[in-house]
C-alpha positions in Angstrom: 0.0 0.0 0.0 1.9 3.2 -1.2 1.8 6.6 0.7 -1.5 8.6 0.2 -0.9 12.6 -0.2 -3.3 15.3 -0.4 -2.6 18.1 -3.1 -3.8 21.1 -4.8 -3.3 21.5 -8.1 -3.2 25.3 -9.0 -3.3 25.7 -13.2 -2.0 28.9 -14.3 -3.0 30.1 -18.2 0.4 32.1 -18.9 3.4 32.6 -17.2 2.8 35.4 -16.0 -0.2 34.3 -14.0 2.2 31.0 -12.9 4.3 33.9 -11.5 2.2 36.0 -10.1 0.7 32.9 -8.0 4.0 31.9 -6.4 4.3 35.7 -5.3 0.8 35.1 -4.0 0.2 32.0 -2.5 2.6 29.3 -0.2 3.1 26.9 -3.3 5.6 23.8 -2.4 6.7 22.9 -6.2 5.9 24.2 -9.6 5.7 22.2 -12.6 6.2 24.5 -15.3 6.1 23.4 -18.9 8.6 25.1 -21.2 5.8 26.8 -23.7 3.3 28.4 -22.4 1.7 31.3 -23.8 2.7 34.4 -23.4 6.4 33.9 -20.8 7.8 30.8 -21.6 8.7 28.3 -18.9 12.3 29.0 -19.1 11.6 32.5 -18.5 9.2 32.0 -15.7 11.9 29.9 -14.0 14.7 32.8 -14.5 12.3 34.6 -12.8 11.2 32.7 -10.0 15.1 32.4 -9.0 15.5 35.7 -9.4 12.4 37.0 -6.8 13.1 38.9 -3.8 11.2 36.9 -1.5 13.0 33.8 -0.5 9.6 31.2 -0.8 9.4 32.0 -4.0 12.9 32.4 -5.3 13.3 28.6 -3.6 10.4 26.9 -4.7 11.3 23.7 -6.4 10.6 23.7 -10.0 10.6 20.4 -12.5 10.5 21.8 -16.1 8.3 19.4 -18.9 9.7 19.8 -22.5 9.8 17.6 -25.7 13.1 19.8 -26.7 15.5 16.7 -25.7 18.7 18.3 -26.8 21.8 19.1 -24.6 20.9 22.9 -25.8 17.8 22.6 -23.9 19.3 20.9 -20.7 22.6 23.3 -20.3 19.6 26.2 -20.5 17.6 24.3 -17.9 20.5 24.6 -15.7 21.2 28.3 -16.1 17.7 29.3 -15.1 17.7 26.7 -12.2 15.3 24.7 -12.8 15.7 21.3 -10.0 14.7 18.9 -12.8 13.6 18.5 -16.3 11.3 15.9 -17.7 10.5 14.9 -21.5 7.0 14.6 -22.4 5.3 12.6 -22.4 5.8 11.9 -19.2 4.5 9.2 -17.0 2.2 9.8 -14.3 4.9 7.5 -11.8 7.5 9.7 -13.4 5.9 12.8 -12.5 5.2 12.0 -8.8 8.3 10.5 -8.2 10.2 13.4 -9.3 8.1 15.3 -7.3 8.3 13.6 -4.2 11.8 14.1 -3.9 12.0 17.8 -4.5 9.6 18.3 -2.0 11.3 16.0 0.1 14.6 17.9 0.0 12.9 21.1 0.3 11.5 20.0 3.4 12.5 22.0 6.9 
């Protein structure tokens, strides 16, 4: 019998509403896929990191992308994304991954 966990999922339209959310509300991870309308994900990551207020500019962030080229990766690493996942991605995949970010980001 696996662990049970309750979450919220929170879907943001843009980037720029994904952005103004974290500034808003006490989010634990972001899952952030690299187009999005309007900011991209990679952008909305850059950002993130670079936020004033220490919640958000530590949130964990896993990035989704298709893009699986070493371009794509080495700029995943410059905005600071924690991790980066290739869609499609599996539903295990996806929890997994997140468990452990939010396990290391725990007090």
């Amino acid at each position: 019998m696996g662990l049970r966990v309750k979450v919220e999922v929170l879907d943001a339209e843009s980037g720029e509403r994904a952005l103004q959310l974290a500034r808003l509300l006490p989010l634990s991870l972001m899952i952030v896929d690299i187009n999005m309308p309007g900011m991209d994900g990679l952008t909305l990551v850059d950002k993130v990191r670079r936020d004033s207020r220490p919640t958000v500019a530590r949130l964990p962030v896993i990035l989704l992308t298709s893009d699986r080229s070493e371009a794509a990766r080495v700029r995943m690493r410059e905005v600071g994304a924690n991790e980066m996942l290739y869609k499609p991605v599996s539903a295990a995949t996806l929890v997994d991954t997140a468990g452990k970010l939010l396990e290391e980001a725990a007090p």
